[in-house]
C-alpha positions in Angstrom: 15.8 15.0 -1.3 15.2 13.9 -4.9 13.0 10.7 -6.2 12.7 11.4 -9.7 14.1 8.9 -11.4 17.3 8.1 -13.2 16.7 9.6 -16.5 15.9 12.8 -14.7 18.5 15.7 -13.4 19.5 15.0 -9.9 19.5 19.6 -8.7 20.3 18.5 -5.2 23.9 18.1 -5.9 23.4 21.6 -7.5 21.8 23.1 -4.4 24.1 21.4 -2.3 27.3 23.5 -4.0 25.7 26.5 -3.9 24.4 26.3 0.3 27.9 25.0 1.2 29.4 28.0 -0.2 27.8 29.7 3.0 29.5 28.4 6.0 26.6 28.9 7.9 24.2 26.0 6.1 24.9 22.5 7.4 23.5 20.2 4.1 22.2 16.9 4.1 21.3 15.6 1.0 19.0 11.6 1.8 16.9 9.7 0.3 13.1 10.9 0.2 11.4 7.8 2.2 8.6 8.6 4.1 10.7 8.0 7.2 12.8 10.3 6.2 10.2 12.6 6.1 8.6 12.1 8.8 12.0 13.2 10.5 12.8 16.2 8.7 13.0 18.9 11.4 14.2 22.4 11.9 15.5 23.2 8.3 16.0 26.6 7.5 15.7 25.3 3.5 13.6 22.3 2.9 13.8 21.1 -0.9 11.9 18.0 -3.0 12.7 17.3 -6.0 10.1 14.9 -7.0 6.8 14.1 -9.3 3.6 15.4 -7.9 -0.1 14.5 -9.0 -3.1 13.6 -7.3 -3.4 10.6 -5.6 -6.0 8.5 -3.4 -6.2 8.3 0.3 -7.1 4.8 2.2 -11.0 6.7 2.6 -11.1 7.0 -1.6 -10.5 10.6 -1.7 -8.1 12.6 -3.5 -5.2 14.1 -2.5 -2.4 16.1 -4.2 0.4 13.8 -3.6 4.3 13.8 -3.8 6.1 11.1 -5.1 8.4 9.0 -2.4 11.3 6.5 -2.7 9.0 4.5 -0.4 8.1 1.0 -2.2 5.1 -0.4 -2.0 4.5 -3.7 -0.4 2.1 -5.1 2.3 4.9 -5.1 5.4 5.3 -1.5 5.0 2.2 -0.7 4.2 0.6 -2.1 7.7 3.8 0.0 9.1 2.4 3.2 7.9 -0.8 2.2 9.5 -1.0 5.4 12.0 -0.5 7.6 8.9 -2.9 6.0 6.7 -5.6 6.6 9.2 -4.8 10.0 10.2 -4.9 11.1 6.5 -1.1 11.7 5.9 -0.6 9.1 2.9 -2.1 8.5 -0.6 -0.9 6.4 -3.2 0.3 7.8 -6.3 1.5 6.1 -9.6 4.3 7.9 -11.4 6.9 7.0 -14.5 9.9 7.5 -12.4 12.3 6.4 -15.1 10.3 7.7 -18.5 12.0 9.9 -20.8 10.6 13.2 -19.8 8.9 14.9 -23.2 
């Protein structure tokens, strides 16, 4: 999974060459949503390439947080309902297309 933006290097692709060399990794490189997430399962190598930082939880407390492709908006937020209340999701503003420096 990566969400860091398009002016940063996508090292999925990277990792992806090098586990495929071994026959014995099956590799699936998708988007980092937080359904995706909430789906990942059984991986013998889990990897995130995203921004981290703290963030706040729906109770005003901070969090460390990592960055998803997830989009805010009020539909999906009232989706993510069940997380929000059992402490699973903060927000968390990143520049996800700023020239790194």
């Amino acid at each position: 999974m990566s969400e860091m933006g398009t002016r940063f290097t996508n090292t999925t692709k990277v990792l992806k060459t090098m586990l495929e060399a071994n026959k014995d990794y099956h590799v699936s490189v998708i988007d980092a949503s937080v359904d995706n997430l909430k789906h990942v399962v059984g991986d013998g190598v889990f990897y995130i390439d995203t921004h981290g930082a703290r963030g706040k939880k729906r109770d005003n407390t901070d969090a460390y947080a990592l960055w998803t492709s997830t989009k805010f908006d009020t539909v999906m937020d009232k989706s993510l309902k069940p997380d929000w209340v059992a402490g699973r999701l903060a927000y968390i503003t990143a520049d996800q297309d700023a020239i790194p420096g």
